[in-house]
Structures are given as C-alpha cells and as structure tokens.
KOLKOL-237953 format. One line per field, with one value per residue (C-alpha): residue in three letters; chain; x, y, z. Coordinates in steps of 0.02 Angstrom, whole numbers, plus 50000, padded with zeros to 5 digits. Layout:
BEGIN
r <- c(ALA, ...)
c <- c(A, ...)
px <- c(X, ...)
py <- c(Y, ...)
pz <- c(Z, ...)
//
This chain:
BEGIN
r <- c(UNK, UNK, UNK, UNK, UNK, UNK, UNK, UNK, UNK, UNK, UNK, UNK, UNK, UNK, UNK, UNK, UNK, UNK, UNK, UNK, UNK, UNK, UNK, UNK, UNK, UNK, UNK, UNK, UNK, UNK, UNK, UNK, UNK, UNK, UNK, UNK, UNK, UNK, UNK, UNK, UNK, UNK, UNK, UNK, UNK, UNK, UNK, UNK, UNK, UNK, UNK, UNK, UNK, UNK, UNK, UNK, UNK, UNK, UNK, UNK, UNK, UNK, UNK, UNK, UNK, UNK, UNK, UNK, UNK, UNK, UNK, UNK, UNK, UNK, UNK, UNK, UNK, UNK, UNK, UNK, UNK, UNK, UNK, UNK, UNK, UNK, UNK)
c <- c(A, A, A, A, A, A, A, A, A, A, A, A, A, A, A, A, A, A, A, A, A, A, A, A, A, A, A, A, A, A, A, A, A, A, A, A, A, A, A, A, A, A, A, A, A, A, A, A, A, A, A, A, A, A, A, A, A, A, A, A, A, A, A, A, A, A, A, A, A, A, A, A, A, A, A, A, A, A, A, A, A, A, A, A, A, A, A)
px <- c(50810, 50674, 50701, 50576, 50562, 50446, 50404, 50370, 50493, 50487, 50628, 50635, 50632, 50739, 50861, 50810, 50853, 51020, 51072, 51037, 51111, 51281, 51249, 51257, 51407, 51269, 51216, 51034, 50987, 51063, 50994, 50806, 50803, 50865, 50730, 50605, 50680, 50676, 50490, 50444, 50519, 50462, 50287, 50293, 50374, 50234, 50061, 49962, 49905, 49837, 49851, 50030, 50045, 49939, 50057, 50221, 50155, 50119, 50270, 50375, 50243, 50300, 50215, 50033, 49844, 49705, 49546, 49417, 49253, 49096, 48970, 48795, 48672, 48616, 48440, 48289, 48277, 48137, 47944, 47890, 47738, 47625, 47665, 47599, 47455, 47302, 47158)
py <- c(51179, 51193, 51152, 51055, 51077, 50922, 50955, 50861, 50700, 50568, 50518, 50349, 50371, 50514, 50379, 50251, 50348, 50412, 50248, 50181, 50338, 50317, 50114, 50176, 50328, 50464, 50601, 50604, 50731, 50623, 50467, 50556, 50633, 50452, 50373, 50499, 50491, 50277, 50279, 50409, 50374, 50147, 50236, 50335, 50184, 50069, 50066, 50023, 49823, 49808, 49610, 49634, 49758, 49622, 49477, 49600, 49649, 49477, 49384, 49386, 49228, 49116, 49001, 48988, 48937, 49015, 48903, 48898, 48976, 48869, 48978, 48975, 48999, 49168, 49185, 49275, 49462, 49540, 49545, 49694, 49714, 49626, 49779, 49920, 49826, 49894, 49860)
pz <- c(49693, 49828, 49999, 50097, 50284, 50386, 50565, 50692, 50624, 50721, 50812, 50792, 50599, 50608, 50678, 50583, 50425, 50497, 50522, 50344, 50274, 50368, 50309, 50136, 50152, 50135, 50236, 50302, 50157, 50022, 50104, 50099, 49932, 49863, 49957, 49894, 49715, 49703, 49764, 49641, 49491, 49523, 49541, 49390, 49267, 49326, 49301, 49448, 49472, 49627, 49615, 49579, 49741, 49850, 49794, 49840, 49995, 50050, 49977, 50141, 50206, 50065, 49980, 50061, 50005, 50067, 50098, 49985, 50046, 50011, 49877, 49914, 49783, 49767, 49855, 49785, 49746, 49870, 49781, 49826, 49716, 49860, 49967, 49856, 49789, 49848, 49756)
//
C-alpha cells in the first residue's frame, strides 16, 4: 500500500469530509479512499459522453427549455483577389 500525504487541506472540507465519514460509521481515511475509489472506478467503467455529463450536471433544474436562437444565413466569404490584383 502507498500512503498519500495532501497539504494544505482545507478546513472546511477537512470538516466537511469528517462529518460524512462519521455519517456513514467510517473514519476520515476510510471515508477518503471510498470517495477516491467510487469516482475512479464510475470513470474507468464509462466511456466519456460529454452530452451525457452536461445533462447530469444540469439535472438538479428540472425539466427546462432553452430558447431557440434565430439562424441567420451565413454571409459571404471575403474576395480578396481585388486586393492583390495589380495589373
């Protein structure tokens, strides 16, 4: 095993992880490494789909539509053959 040392912890998380540790009958080493091990191993069964991650992300707002944006045509590409003709 291999022991990991992280400095300068915040104290609020530091607290914050305390107190879901003792939530959960763990101590804060248990509650870390478990933390660490469920975001590891959800990232390593999943392939990445960042629409999938967007829609998780946002789910908390409910059910919502965005507005439509009005499209424009697309305009022109620049000419610029009149600027390098010189004859």
């Amino acid at each position: 095993m291999i022991n990991i040392t992280i400095q300068n912890f915040d104290d609020d998380l530091k607290n914050r992880l305390q107190k879901r540790a003792e939530s959960y009958g763990r101590s804060l080493e248990e509650e870390a490494k478990e933390i660490l091990r469920v975001v590891l191993t959800e990232n390593a069964m999943e392939p990445l789909n960042l629409a999938l991650a967007i829609e998780r992300r946002f789910a908390h707002f409910g059910n919502f539509e965005l507005p439509t944006i009005p499209r424009e045509p697309l305009r022109e590409p620049p000419n610029f053959e009149d600027l390098y003709d010189c004859t």
